[in-house]
C-alpha positions as a Markdown table, in Angstrom:
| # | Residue | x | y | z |
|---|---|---|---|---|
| 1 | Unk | -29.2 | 30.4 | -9.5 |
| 2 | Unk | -27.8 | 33.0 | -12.5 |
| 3 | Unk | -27.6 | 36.4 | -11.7 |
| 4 | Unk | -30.7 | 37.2 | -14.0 |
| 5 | Unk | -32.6 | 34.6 | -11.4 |
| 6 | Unk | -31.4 | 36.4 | -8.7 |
| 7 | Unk | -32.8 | 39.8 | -9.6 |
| 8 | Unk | -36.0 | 38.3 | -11.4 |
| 9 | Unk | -37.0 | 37.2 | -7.2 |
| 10 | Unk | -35.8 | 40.5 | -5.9 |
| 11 | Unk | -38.0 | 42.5 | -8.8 |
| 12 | Unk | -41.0 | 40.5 | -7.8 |
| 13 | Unk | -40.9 | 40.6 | -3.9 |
| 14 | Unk | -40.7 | 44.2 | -4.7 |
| 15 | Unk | -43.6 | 45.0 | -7.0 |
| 16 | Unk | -45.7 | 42.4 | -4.6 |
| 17 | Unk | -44.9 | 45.5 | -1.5 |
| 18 | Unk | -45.5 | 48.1 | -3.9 |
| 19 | Unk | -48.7 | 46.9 | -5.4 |
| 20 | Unk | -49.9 | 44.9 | -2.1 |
| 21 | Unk | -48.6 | 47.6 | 0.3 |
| 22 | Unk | -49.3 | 47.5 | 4.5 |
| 23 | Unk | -46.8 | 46.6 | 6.6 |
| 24 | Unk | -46.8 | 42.9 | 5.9 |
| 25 | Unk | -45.6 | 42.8 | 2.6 |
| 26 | Unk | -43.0 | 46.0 | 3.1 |
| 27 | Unk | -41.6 | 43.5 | 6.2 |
| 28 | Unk | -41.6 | 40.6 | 4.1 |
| 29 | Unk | -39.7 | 42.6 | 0.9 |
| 30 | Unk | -37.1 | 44.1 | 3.7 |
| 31 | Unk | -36.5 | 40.6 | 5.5 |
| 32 | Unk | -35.4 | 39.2 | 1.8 |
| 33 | Unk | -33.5 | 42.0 | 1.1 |
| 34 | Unk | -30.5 | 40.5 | 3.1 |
| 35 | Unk | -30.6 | 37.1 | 2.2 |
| 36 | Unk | -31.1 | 38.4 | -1.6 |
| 37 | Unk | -27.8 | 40.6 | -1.0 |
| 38 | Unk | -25.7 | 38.4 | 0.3 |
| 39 | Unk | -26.2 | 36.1 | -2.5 |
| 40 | Unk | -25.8 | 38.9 | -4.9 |
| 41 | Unk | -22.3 | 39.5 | -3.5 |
| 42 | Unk | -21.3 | 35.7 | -3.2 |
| 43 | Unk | -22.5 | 35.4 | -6.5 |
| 44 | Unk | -19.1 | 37.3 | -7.5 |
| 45 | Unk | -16.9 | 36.2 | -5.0 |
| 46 | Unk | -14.0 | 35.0 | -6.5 |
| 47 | Unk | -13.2 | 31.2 | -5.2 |
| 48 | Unk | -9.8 | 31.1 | -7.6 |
| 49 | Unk | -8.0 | 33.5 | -4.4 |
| 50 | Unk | -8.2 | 30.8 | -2.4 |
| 51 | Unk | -4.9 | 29.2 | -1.5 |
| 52 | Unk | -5.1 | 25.2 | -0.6 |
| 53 | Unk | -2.0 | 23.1 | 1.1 |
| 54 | Unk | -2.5 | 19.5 | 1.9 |
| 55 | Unk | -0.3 | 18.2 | 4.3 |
| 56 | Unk | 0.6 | 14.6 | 5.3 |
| 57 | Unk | 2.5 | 13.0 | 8.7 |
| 58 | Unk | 3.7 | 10.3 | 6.5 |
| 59 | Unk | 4.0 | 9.5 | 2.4 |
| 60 | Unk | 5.6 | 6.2 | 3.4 |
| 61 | Unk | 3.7 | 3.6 | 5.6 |
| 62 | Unk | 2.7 | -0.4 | 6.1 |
| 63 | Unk | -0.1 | -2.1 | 5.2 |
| 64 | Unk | -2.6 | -1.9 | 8.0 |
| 65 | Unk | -1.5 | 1.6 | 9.5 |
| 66 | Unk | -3.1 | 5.1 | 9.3 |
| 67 | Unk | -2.0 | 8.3 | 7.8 |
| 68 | Unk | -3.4 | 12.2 | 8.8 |
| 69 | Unk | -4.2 | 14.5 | 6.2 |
| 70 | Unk | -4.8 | 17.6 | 6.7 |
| 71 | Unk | -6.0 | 20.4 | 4.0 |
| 72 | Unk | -5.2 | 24.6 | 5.3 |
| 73 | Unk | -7.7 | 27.0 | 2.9 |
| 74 | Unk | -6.6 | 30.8 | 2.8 |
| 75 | Unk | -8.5 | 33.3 | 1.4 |
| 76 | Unk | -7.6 | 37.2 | 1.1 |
| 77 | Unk | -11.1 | 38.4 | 1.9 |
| 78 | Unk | -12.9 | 38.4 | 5.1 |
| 79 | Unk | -16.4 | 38.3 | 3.5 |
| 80 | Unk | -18.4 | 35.7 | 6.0 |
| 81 | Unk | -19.1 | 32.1 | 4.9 |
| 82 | Unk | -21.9 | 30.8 | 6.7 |
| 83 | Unk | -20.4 | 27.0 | 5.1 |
| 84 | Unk | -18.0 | 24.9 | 3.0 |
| 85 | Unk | -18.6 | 21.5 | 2.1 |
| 86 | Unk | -14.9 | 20.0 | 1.3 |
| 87 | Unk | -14.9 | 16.6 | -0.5 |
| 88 | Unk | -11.4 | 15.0 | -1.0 |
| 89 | Unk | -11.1 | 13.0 | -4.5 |
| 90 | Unk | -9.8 | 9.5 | -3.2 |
| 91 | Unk | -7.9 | 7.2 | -5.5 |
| 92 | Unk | -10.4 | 4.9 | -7.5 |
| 93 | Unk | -9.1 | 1.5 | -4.9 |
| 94 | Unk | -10.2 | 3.6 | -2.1 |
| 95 | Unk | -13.6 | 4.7 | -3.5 |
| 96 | Unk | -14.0 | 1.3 | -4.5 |
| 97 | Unk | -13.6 | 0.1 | -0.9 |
| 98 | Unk | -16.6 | 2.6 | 0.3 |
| 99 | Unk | -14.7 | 5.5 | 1.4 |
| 100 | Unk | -15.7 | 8.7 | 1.5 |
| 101 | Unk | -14.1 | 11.9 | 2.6 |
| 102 | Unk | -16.6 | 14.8 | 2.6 |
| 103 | Unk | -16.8 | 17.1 | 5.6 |
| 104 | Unk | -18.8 | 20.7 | 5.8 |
| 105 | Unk | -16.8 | 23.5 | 7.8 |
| 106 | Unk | -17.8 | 26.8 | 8.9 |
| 107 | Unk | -15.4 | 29.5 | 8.0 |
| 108 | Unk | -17.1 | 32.6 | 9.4 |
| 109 | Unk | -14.9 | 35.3 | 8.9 |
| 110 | Unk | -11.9 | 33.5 | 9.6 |
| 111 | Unk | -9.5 | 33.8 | 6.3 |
| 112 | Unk | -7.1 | 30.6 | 7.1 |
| 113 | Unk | -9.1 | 27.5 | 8.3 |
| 114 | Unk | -7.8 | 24.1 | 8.0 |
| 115 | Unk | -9.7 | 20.4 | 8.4 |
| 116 | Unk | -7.7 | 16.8 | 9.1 |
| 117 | Unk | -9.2 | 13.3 | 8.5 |
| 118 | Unk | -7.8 | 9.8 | 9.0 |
| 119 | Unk | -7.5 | 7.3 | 6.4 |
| 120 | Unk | -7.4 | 4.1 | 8.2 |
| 121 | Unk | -6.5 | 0.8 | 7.9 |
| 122 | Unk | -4.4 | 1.6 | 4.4 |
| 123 | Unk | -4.6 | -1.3 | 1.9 |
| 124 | Unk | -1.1 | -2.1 | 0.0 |
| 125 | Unk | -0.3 | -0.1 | -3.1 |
| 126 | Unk | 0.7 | 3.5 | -4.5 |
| 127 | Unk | -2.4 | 5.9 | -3.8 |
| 128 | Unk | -2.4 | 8.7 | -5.9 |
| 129 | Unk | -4.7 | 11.7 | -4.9 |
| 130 | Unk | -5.1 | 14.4 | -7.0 |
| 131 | Unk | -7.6 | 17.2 | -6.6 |
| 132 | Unk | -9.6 | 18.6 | -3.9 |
| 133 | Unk | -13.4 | 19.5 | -4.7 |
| 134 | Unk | -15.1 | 22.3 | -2.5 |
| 135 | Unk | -18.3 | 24.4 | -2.9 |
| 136 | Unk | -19.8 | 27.3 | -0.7 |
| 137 | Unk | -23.7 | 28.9 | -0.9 |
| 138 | Unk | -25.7 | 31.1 | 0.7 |
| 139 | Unk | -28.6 | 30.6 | 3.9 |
| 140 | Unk | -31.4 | 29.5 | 1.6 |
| 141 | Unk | -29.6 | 28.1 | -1.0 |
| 142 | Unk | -29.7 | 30.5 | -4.3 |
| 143 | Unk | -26.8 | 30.6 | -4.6 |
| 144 | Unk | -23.7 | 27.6 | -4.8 |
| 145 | Unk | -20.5 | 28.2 | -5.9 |
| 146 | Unk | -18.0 | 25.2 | -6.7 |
| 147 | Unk | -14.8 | 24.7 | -7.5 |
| 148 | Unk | -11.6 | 22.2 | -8.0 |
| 149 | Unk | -8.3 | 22.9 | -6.9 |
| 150 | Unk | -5.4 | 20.4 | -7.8 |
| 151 | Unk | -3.1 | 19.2 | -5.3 |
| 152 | Unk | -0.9 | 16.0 | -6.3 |
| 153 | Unk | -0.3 | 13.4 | -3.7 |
| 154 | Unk | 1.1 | 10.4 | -3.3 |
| 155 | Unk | 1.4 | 7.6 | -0.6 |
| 156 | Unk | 2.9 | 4.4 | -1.0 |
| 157 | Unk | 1.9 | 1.5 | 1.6 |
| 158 | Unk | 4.6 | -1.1 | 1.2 |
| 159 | Unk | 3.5 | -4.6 | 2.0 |
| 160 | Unk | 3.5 | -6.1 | 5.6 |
| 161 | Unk | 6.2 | -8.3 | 6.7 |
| 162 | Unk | 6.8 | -11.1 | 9.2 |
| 163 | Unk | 9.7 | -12.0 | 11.3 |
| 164 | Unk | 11.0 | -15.2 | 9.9 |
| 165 | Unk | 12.9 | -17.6 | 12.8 |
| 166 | Unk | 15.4 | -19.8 | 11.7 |
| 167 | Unk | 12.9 | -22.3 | 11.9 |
| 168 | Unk | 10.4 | -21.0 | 9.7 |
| 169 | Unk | 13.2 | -20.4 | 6.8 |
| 170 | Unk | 14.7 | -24.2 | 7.5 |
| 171 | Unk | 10.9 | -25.3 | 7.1 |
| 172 | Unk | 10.4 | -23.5 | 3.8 |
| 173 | Unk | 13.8 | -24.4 | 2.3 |
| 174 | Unk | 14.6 | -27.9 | 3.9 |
| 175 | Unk | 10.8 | -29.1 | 3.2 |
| 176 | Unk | 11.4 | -29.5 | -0.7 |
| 177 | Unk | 15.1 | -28.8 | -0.1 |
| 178 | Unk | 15.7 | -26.5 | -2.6 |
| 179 | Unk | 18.5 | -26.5 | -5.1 |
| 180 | Unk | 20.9 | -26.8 | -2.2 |
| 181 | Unk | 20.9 | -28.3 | 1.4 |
| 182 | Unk | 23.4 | -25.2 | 1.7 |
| 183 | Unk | 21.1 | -22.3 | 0.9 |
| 184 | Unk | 20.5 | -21.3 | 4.1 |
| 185 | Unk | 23.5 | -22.3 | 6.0 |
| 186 | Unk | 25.8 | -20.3 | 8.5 |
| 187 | Unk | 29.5 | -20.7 | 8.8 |
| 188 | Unk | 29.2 | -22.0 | 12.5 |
| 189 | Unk | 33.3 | -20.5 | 12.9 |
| 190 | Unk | 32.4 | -17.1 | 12.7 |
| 191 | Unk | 30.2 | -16.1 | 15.2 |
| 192 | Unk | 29.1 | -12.2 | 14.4 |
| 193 | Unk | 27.0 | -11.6 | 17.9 |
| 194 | Unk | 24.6 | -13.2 | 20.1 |
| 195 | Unk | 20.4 | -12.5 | 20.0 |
| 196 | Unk | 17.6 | -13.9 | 22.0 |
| 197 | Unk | 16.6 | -17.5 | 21.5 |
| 198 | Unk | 13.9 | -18.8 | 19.2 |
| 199 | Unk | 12.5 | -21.5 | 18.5 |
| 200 | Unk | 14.5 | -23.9 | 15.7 |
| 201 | Unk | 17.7 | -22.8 | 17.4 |
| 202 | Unk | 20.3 | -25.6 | 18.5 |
| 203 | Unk | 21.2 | -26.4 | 21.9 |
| 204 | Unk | 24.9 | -26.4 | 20.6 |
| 205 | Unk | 24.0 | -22.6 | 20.0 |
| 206 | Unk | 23.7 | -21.2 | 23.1 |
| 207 | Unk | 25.8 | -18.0 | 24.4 |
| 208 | Unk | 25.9 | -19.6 | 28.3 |
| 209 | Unk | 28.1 | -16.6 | 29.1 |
| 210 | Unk | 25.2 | -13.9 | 27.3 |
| 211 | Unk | 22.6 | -16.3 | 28.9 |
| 212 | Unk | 24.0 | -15.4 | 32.8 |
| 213 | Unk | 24.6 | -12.1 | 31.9 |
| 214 | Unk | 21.0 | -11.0 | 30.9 |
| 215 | Unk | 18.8 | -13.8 | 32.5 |
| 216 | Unk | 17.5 | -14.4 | 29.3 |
| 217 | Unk | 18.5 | -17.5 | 26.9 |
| 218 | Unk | 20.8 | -15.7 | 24.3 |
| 219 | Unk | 22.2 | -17.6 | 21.1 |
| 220 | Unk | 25.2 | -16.9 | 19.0 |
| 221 | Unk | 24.6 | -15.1 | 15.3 |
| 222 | Unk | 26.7 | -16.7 | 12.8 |
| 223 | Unk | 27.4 | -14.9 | 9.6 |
| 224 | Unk | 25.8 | -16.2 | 6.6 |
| 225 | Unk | 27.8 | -17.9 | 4.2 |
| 226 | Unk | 26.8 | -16.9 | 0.8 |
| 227 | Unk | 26.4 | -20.0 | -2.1 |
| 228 | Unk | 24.5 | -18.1 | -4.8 |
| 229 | Unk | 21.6 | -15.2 | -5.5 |
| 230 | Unk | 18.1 | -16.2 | -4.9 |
| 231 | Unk | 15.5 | -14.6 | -7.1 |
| 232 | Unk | 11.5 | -14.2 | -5.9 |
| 233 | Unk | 9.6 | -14.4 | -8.5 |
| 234 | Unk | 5.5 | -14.0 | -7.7 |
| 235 | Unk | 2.1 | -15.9 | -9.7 |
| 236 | Unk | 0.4 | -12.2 | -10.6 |
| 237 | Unk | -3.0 | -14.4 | -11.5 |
| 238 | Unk | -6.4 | -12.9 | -9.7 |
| 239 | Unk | -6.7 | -15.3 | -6.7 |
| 240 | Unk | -8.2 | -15.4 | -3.3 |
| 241 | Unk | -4.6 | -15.7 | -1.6 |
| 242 | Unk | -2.6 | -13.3 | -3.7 |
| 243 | Unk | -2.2 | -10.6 | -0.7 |
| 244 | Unk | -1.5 | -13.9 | 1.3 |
| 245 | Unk | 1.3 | -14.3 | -1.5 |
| 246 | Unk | 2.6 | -10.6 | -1.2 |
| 247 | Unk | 2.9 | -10.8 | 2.4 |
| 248 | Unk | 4.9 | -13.8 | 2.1 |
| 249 | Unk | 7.2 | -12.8 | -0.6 |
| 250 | Unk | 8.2 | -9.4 | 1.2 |
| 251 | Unk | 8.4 | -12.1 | 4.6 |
| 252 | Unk | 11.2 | -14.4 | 2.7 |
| 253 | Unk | 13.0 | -11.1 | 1.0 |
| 254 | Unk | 13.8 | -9.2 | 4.6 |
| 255 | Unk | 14.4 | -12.8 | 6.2 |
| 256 | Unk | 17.1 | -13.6 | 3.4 |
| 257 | Unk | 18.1 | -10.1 | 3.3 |
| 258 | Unk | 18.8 | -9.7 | 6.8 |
| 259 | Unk | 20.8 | -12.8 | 6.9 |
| 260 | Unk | 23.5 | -11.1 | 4.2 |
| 261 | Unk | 22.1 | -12.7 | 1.0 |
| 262 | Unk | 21.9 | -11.2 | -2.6 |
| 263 | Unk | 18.0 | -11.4 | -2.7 |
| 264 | Unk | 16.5 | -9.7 | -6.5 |
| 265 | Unk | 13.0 | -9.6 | -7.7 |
| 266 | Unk | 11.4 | -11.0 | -11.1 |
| 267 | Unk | 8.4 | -9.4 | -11.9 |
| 268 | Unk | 6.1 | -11.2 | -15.0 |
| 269 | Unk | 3.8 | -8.5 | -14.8 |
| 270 | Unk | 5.4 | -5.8 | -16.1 |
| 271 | Unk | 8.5 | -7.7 | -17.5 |
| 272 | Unk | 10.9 | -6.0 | -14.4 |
| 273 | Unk | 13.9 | -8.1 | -13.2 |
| 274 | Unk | 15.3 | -6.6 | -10.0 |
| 275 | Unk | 19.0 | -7.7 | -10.2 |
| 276 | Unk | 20.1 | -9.4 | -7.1 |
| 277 | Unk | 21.9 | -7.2 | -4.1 |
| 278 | Unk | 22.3 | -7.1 | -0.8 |
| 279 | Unk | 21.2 | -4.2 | 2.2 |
| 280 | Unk | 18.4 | -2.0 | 3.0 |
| 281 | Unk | 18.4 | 0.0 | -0.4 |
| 282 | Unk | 17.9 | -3.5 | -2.2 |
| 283 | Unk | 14.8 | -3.9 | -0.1 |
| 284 | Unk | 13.4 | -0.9 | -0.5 |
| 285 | Unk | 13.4 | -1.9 | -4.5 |
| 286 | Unk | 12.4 | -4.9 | -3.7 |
| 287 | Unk | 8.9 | -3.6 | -1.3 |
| 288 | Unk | 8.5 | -1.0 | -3.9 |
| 289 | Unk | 8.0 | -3.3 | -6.3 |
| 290 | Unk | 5.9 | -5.4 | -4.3 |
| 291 | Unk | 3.7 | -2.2 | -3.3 |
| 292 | Unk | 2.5 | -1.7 | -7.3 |
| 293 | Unk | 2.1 | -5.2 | -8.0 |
| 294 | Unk | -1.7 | -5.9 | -8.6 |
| 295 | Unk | -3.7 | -9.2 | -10.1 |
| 296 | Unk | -4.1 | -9.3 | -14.3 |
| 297 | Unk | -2.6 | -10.4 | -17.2 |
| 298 | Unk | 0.7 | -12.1 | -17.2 |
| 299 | Unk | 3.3 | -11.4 | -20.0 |
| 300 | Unk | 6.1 | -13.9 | -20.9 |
| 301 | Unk | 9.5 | -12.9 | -20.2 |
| 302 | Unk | 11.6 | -13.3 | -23.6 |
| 303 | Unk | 14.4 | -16.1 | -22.8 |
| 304 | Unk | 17.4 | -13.3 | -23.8 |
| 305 | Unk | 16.0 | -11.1 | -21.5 |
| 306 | Unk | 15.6 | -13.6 | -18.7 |
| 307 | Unk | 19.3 | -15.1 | -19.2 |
| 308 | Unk | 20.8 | -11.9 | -19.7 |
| 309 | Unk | 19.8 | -10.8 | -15.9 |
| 310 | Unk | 19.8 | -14.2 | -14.0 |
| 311 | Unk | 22.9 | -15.5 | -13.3 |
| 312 | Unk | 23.9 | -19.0 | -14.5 |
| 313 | Unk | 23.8 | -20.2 | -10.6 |
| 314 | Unk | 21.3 | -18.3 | -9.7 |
| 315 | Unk | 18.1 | -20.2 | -7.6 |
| 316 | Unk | 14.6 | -18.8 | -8.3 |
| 317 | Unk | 11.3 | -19.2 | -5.8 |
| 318 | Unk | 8.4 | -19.0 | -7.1 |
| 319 | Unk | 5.7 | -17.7 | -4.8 |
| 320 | Unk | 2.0 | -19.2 | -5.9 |
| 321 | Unk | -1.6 | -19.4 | -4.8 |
| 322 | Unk | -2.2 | -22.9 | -6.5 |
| 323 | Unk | -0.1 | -25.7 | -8.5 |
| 324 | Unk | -0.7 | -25.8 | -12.1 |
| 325 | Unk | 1.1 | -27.6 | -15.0 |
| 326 | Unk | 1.5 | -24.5 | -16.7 |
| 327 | Unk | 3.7 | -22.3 | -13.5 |
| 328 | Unk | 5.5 | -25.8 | -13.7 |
| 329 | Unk | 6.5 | -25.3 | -17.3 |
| 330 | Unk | 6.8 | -21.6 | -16.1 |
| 331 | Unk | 9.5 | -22.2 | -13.2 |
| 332 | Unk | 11.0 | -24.9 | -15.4 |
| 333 | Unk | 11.7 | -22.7 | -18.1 |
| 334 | Unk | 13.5 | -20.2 | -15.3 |
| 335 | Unk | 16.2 | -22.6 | -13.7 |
| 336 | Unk | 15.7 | -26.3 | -14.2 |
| 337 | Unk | 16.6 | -28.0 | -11.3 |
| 338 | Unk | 17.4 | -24.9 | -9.6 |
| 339 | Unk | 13.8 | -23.7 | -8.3 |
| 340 | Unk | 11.6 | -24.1 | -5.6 |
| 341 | Unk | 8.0 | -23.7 | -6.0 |
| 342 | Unk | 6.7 | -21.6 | -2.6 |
| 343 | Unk | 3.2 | -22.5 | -2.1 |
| 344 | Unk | 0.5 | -20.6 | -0.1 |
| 345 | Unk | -2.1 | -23.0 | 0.2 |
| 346 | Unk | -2.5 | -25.7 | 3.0 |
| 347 | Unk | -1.6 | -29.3 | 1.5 |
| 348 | Unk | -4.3 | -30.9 | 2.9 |
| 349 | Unk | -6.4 | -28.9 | 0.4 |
| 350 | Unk | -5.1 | -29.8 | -3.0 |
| 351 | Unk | -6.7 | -30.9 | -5.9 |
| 352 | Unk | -6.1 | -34.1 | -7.6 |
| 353 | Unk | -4.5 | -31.6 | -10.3 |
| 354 | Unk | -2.5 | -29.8 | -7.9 |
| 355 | Unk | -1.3 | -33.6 | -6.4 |
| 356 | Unk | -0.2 | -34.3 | -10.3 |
| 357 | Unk | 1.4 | -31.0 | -11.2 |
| 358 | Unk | 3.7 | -31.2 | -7.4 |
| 359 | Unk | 4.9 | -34.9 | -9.2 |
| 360 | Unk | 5.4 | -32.9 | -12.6 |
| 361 | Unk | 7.5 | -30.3 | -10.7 |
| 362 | Unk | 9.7 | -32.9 | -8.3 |
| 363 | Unk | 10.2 | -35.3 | -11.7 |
| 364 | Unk | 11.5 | -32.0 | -13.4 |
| 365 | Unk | 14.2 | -31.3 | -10.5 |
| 366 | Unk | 11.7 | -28.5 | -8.7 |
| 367 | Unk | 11.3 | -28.8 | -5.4 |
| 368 | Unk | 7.8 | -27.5 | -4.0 |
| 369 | Unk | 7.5 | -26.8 | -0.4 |
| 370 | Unk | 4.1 | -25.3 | 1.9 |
| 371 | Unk | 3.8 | -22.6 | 4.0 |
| 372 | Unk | 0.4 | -21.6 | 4.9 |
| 373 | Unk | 0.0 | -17.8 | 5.3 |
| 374 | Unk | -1.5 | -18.0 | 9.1 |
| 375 | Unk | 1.6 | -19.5 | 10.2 |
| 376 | Unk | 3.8 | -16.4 | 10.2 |
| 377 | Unk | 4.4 | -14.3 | 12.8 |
| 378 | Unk | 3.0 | -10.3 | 12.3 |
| 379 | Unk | 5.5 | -8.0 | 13.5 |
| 380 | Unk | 4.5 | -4.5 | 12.9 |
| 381 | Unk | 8.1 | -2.9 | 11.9 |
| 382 | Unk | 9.3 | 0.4 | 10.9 |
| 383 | Unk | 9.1 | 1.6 | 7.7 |
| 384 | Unk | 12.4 | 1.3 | 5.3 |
| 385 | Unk | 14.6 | 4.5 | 5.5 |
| 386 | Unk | 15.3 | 6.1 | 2.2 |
């Protein structure tokens, strides 16, 4: 209500007490008079004092996990609020998922008050909030105030991740075996440590002193013996499975990774090449990359600009939903006879076009190999240390 509103109702209840007179119109102009006031006053009162902090326990976080945010409002007067109705301004993904962060506090005359919510169940991507939306009124509702405060945040939920066994990454490569029965393979004369047994793991493998020492079957860790980078490439059409494929791209880079390897990254979508490296800082590129990676249009990556970043002996997987002719020709035109097409569907469910583009591939020198996404392992793990 304007201020001219405001003192329009005032003017009236108080010719009605002058012109009715008696008690009952004199009590009914006084109990107004307050109400009337009060919104009078908040009708001035300046919301651009306030002072707004948002804090967060963690900017950094998995796929699945929470974060806490909590927003601190100061204010330099002690004027009572009887309410504030605080709505945070989500990133579009999360709207779009239902969620809604809009809570009413009552300040009183309390000039630093603070709220906290829980996000829950984070999806995988960069979330970008930006502003926070809050309004204040008076007990009858003449008067409501709002205003918008910006306050720039950013969390990034990587991807989740599952502990690969030895047997899981001898299944994946050795199924199509991929451009080398030697990708995977440890230098059995250097042993670097021992770690508990799983299963895949040879007989020939096992730590019998580590074993009677700890009660607990202990194998030896061999170094890995590197024969030559491995790119990920990932299929970035809309499909049903590609979280499935996310999941399973960030599985095979910390498996490879963590065995020593030069692991890099090509991404179609926004024509990115990751060069291949080694150690926690190339995984962090790597799950950063993955984190922004979304569904839509493919671009073509030109064939100087491919061959100027892969190396000549360099063996690309390519991570997809479905077999086509065309991610074929795609792979093909990577590495011939040097790819391995990585394939998140169950077998048992392809198409008779699927069945003729896995003969395309194999006659081509690409070896294609299954790995349905329910078969790994989740193992909630820590997230990557700058």
């Amino acid at each position: 209500m304007s201020v001219i509103g405001l003192a329009l109702l005032m003017t009236v209840s108080f010719c009605y007490a002058m012109f009715q007179g008696g008690f009952v119109s004199w009590f009914i102009f006084y109990s107004f008079l307050p109400f009337s006031v009060y919104a009078l006053i908040l009708l001035f009162y300046p919301l651009h004092d306030f002072t707004v902090e948002r804090k967060v326990n963690k900017r950094e976080c998995q796929a699945g996990e929470s974060v806490e945010i909590a927003l601190t409002f100061t204010r330099k007067s002690r004027l009572p609020l009887l309410f504030m109705v605080v709505e945070e301004e989500l990133p579009q993904e999360m709207e779009d998922r239902g969620l809604q962060r809009k809570v009413i506090i009552f300040p009183g005359f309390k000039r630093t008050f603070s709220m906290s919510y829980t996000l829950e169940n984070l999806q995988r991507g960069e979330h970008s909030f930006q502003s926070i939306r809050f309004w204040i009124g008076d007990f009858i509702g003449l008067v409501e105030k709002e205003a918008i405060y910006s306050s720039p945040l950013k969390i990034t939920v990587f991807p989740r991740y599952h502990e690969l066994a030895y047997s899981d990454l001898d299944r994946v490569f050795n199924q199509g075996a991929v451009v080398s029965t030697k990708k995977i393979q440890r230098e059995h004369s250097v042993v670097s440590g021992v770690r508990e047994y799983q299963p895949g793991d040879q007989l020939s493998w096992i730590n019998w002193k580590a074993t009677a020492r700890t009660s607990e079957i202990m194998t030896k860790e061999f170094e890995v013996q590197k024969n030559r980078d491995v790119f990920i490439m990932l299929d970035e059409k809309p499909s049903d499975l590609f979280e499935e494929s996310i999941e399973m791209a960030a599985s095979l880079a910390h498996a490879m990774l963590k065995k020593g390897m030069e692991v890099g990254y090509v991404s179609r979508g926004s024509r990115l090449i990751i060069p291949a490296a080694a150690g926690n800082k190339q995984k962090r590129k790597i799950f950063y990359r993955l984190a922004k990676e979304k569904p839509g249009v493919v671009n073509a990556l030109n064939e100087n600009f491919r061959k100027g970043f892969l190396p000549a002996n360099a063996a690309v997987i390519f991570i997809v939903s479905d077999l086509t002719l065309e991610k074929v020709d795609i792979l093909s035109a990577f590495r011939p006879n040097q790819g391995l097409m990585l394939c998140v569907k169950k077998q048992v469910d392809l198409t008779d076009e699927e069945r003729l583009s896995s003969l395309a591939a194999v006659s081509r020198g690409i070896k294609v190999s299954f790995f349905e996404h329910h078969q790994l392992k989740f193992e909630r793990s820590e997230v990557m240390a700058k």
